[in-house]
C-alpha positions in Angstrom: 119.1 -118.1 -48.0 119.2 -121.8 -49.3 120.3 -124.4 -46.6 123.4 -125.9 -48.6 126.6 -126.6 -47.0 129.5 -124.6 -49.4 131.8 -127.3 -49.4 129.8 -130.9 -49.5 126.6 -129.6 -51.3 124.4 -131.3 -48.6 120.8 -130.0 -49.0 117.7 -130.7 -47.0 116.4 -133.8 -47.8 112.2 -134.9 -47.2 111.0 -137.8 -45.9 107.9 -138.1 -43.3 106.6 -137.8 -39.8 105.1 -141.1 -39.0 102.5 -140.9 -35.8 101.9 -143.6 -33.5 98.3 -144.7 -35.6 101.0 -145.1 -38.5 99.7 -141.5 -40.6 102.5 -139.9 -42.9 102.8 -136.6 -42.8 105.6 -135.1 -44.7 109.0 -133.2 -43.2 112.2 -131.9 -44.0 115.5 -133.0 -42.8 117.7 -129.8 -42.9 122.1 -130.5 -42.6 123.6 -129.1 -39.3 124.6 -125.9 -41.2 126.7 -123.4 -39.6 128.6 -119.9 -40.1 132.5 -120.1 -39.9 134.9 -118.2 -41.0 138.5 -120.0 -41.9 142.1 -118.0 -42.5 143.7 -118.9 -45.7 147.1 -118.4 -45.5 148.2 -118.4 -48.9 145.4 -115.7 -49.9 146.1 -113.7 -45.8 142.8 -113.6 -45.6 139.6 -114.7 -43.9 136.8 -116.3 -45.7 133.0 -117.3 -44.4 131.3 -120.5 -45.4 128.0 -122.0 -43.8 129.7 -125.5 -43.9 128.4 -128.6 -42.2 129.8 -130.4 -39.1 131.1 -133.3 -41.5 132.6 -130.6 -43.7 134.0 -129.2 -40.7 135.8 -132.3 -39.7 136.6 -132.6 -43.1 138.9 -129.4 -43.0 140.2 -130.2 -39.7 141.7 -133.6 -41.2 142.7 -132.1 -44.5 143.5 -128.3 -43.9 141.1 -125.4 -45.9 143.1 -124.9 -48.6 142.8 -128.8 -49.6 139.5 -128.6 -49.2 138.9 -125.6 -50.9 140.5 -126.7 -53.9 138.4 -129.9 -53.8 135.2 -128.3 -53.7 136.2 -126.1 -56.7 136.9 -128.9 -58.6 134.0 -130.4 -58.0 132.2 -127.4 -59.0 130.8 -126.9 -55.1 132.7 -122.9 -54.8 134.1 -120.4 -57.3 137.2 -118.9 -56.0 138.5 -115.9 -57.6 
């Protein structure tokens, strides 16, 4: 399973380890991904998104069904 967040798109970015003696190595930087799932009320029902913890205080400023509705405009979700 890829680690992307549903609603902001973030992705693992790379950069490198660098050791004391200055040697690069390279690494990953995976987003602080996790499982949730959210009630809409308009649809009564639950949905599950691995969101990130930005996304997640994204939806707690803004509501789900804002944010849902920006990430499908953005092209981020398809809701049916």
């Amino acid at each position: 399973m890829a680690k992307v967040c549903d609603i902001t798109g973030k992705r693992p970015r790379v950069g490198n380890n660098v050791s004391h003696a200055n040697n690069k190595t390279k690494r990953r930087f995976y987003p602080n991904l996790h499982k949730k799932s959210f009630y809409v009320p308009e649809e009564d029902a639950w949905i599950t998104l691995r969101v990130s913890t930005k996304a997640l205080k994204t939806i707690n400023k803004k509501g789900i069904t804002a944010v849902l509705k920006e990430a499908q405009d953005n092209g981020m979700i398809v809701i049916k």
